[in-house]
Each structure stands twice: as C-alpha cells, then as structure tokens.
LUMNU-225135 format. One record per residue: residue in three letters; residue number from 0; x, y, z of N, C-alpha, C in turn; chain. Coordinates in steps of 0.05 Angstrom, whole numbers, m for minus. Layout:
+-----+-----+--------+--------+--------+--------+--------+--------+--------+--------+--------+----+
!  aa !   i !    n.X !    n.Y !    n.Z !   ca.X !   ca.Y !   ca.Z !    c.X !    c.Y !    c.Z ! ch !
+-----+-----+--------+--------+--------+--------+--------+--------+--------+--------+--------+----+
! ALA ! NUM !      X !      Y !      Z !      X !      Y !      Z !      X !      Y !      Z !  A !
...
+-----+-----+--------+--------+--------+--------+--------+--------+--------+--------+--------+----+
//
This chain:
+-----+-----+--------+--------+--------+--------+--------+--------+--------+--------+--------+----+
!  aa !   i !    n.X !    n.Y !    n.Z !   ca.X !   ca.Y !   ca.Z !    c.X !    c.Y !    c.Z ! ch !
+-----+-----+--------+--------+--------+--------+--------+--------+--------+--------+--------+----+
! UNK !   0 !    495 !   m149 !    140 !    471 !   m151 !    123 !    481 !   m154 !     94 !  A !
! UNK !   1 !    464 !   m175 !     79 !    476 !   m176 !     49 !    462 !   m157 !     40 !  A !
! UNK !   2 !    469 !   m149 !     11 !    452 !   m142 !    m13 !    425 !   m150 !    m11 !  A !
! UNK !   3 !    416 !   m179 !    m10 !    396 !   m186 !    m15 !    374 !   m174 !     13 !  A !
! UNK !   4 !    381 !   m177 !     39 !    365 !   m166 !     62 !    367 !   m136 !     57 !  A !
! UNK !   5 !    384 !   m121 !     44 !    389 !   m100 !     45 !    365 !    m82 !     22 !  A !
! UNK !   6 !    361 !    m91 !     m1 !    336 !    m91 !    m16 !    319 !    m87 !      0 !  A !
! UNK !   7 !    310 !   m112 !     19 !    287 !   m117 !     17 !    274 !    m97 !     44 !  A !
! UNK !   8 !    303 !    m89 !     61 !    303 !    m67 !     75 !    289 !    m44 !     69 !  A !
! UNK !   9 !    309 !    m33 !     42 !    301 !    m16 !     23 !    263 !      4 !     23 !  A !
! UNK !  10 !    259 !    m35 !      0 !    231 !    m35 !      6 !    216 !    m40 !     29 !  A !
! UNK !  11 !    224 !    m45 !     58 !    204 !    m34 !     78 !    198 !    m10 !     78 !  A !
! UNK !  12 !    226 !     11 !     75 !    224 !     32 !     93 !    206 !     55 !     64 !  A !
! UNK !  13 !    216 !     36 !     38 !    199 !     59 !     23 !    163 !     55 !     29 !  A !
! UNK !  14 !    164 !     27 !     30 !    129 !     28 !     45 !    111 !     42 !     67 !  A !
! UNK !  15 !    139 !     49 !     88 !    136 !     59 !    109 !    137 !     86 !    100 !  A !
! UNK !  16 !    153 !     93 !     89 !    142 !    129 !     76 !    121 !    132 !     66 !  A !
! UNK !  17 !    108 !    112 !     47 !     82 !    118 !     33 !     62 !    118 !     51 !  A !
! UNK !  18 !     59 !    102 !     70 !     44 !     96 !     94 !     41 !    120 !    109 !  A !
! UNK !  19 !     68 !    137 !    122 !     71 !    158 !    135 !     59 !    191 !    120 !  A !
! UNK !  20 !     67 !    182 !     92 !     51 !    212 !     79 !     18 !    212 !     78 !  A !
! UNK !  21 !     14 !    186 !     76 !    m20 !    186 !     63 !    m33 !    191 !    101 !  A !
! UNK !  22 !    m21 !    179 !    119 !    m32 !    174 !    144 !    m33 !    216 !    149 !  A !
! UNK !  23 !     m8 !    229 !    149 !     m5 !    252 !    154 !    m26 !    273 !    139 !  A !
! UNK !  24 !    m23 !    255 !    102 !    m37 !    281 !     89 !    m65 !    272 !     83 !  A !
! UNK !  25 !    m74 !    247 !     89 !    m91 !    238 !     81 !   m104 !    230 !     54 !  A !
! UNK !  26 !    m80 !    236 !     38 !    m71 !    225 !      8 !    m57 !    215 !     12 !  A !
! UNK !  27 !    m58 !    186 !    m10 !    m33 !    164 !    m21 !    m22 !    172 !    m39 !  A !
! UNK !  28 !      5 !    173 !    m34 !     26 !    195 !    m60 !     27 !    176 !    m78 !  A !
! UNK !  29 !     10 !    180 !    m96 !     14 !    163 !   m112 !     42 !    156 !   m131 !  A !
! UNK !  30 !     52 !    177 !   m130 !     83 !    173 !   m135 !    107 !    150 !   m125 !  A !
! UNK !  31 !     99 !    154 !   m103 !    122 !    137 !    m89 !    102 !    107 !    m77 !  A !
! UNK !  32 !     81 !    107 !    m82 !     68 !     79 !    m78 !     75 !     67 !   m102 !  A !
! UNK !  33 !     74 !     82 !   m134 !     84 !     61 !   m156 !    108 !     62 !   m157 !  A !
! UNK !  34 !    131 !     74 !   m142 !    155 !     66 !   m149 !    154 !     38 !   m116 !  A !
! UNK !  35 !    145 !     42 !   m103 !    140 !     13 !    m86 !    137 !      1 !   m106 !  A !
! UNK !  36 !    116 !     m1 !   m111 !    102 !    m28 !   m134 !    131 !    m40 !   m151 !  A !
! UNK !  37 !    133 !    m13 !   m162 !    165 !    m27 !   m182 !    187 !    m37 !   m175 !  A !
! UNK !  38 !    198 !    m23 !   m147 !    211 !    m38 !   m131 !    207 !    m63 !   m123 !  A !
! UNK !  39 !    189 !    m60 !   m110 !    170 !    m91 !   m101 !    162 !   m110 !   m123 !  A !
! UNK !  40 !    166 !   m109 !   m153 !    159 !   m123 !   m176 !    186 !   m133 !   m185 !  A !
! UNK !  41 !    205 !   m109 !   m183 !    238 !   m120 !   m191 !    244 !   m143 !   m165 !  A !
! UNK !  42 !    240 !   m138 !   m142 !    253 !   m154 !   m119 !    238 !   m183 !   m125 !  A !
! UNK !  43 !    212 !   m183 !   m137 !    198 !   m214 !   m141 !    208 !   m228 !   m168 !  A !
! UNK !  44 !    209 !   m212 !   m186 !    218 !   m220 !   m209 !    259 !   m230 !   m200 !  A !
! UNK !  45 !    270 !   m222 !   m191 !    292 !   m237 !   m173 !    293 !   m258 !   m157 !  A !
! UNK !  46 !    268 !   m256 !   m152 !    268 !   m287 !   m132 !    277 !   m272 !   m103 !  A !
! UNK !  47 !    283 !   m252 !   m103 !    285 !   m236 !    m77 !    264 !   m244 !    m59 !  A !
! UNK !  48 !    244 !   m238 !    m66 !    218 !   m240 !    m53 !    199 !   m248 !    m58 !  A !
! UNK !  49 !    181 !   m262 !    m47 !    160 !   m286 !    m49 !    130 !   m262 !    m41 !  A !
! UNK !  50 !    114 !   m278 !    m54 !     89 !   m267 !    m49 !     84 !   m262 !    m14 !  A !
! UNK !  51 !     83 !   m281 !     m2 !     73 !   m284 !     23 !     91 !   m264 !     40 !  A !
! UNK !  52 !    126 !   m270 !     31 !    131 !   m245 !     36 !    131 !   m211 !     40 !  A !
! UNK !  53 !    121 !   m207 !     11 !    109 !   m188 !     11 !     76 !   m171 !     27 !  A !
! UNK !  54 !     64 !   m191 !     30 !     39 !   m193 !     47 !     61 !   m197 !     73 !  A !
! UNK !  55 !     69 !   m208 !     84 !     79 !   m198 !    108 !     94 !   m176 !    114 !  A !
! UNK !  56 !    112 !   m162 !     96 !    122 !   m134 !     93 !    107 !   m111 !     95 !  A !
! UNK !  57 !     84 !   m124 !     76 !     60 !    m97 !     75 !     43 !    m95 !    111 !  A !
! UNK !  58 !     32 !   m120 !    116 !     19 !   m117 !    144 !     43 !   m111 !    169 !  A !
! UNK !  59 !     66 !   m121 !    172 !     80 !   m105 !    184 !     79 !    m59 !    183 !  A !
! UNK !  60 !     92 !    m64 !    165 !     88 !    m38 !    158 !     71 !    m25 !    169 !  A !
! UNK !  61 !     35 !    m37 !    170 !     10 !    m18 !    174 !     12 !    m19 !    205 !  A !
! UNK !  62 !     24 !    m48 !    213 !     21 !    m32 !    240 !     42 !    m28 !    256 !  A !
! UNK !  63 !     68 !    m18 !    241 !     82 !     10 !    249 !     65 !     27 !    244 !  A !
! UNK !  64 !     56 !     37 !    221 !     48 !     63 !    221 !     29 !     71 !    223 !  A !
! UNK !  65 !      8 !     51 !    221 !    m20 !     57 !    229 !    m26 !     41 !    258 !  A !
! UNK !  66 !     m8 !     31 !    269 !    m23 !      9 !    291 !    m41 !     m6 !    290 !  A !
! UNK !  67 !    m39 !     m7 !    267 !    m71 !    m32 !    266 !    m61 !    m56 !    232 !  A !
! UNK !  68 !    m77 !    m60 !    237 !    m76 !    m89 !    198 !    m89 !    m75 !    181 !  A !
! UNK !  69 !    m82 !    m90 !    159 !    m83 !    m67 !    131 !   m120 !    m76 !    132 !  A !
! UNK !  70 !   m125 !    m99 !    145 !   m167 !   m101 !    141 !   m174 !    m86 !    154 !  A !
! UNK !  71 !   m157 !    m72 !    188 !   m172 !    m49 !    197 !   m164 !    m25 !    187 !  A !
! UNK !  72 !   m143 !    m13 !    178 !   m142 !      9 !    166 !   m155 !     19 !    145 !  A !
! UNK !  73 !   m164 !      0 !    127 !   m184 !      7 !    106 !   m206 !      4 !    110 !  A !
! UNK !  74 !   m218 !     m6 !    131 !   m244 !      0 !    141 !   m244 !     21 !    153 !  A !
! UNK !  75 !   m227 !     27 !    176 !   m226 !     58 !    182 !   m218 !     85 !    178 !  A !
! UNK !  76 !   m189 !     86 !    168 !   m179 !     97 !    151 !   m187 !    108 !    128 !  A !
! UNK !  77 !   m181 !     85 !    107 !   m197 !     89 !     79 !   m215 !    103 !     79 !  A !
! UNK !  78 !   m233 !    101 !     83 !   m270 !    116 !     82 !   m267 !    136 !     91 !  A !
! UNK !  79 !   m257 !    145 !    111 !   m245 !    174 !    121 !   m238 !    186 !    102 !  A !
! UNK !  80 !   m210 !    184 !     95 !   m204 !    195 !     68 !   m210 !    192 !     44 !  A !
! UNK !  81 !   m226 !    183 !     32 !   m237 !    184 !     11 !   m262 !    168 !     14 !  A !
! UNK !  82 !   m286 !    183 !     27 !   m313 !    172 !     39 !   m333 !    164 !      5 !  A !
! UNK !  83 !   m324 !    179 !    m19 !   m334 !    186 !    m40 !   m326 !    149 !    m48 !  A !
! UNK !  84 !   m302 !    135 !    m48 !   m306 !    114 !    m56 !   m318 !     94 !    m57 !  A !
! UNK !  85 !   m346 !     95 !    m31 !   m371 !     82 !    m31 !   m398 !     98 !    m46 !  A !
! UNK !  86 !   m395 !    112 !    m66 !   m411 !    127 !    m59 !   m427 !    110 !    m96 !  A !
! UNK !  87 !   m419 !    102 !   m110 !   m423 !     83 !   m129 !   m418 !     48 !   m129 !  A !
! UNK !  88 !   m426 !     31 !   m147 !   m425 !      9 !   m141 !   m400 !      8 !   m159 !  A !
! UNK !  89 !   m380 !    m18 !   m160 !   m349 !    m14 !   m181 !   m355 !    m18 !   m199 !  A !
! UNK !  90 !   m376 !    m31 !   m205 !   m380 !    m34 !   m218 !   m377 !    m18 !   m252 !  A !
! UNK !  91 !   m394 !      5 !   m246 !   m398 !     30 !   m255 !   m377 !     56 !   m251 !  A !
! UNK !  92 !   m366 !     55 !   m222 !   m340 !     77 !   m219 !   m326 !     72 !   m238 !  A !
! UNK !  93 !   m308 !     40 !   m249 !   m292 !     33 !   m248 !   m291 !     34 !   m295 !  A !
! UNK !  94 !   m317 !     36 !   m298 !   m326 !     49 !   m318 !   m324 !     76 !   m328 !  A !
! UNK !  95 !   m345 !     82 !   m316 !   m339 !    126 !   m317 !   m375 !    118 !   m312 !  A !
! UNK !  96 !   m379 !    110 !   m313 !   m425 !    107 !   m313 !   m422 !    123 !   m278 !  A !
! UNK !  97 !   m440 !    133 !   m281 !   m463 !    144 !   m261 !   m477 !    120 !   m255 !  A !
! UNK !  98 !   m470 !    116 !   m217 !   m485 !     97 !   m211 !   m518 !    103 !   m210 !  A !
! UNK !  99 !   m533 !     84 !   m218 !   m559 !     85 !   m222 !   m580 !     77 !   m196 !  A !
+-----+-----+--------+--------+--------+--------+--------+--------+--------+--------+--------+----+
//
C-alpha cells in the first residue's frame, strides 16, 4: 500500500469511528467529525481525492456501520436522535427566530 491509499485508508476508518460513536451514543462527536472534515479537505486539496470519491467513502462507510445509505439513515436514524430538528422550518432554526 502507498502513502497515497494509505491516507485515504486513514480517512475511512476515522469516518467509521464517527459513524460508530454517534450510532452507539446517539450523538455525533462533533469533534472527530471536524477533524474528518479537515482530513477529508487536506486529502482533496492534494488531489488525493476527488469529490465522487469522497461520496463513495462516505456511503460505504454507512453501510458498514449502519447497514443501510446515508438517505436511509437520516430518515431513520437522524429523527431518532435528534427528533427536535423538525420541529421548526430552516429557515428560522438556522436564524435563532421562533418558528411561527
């Protein structure tokens, strides 16, 4: 394995931890999802990795760890754990307003 598969290894398996804490605790650590992000931002800004790649890294991932695709996990999943995120339009959440 080079350097370069070896990265990008890297960033599977840190996805696969973020995946495995939020599935267990039912929080996304948000910690180690933005050091993904930064990982996953250094590896693109290298030319390491391609968009589409990354969308295939991430749906892999969900179904190791969730068994399902990241459109069914957040339909089922998601709302589970944080049911409160429908509970305004984004409008307004994404503001600080009280949905009306």
């Amino acid at each position: 394995m080079n350097d370069d598969q070896a990265a990008i290894t890297r960033l599977s398996a840190i996805l696969e931890d973020v995946y495995k804490k939020y599935r267990d605790n039912g929080v996304m650590p948000d910690d180690r999802k933005q050091y993904f992000s930064g990982y996953a931002d250094a590896l693109m800004t290298l030319k390491l990795l391609s968009q589409p790649e990354l969308e295939a890294l991430i749906e892999d991932a969900n179904m190791k760890v969730f068994g399902m695709s990241v459109k069914d996990r957040r339909e089922v999943l998601d709302i589970k754990a944080d049911p409160s995120m429908f509970d305004s339009p984004a409008c307004c959440a994404f503001r600080g307003h009280p949905a009306t």
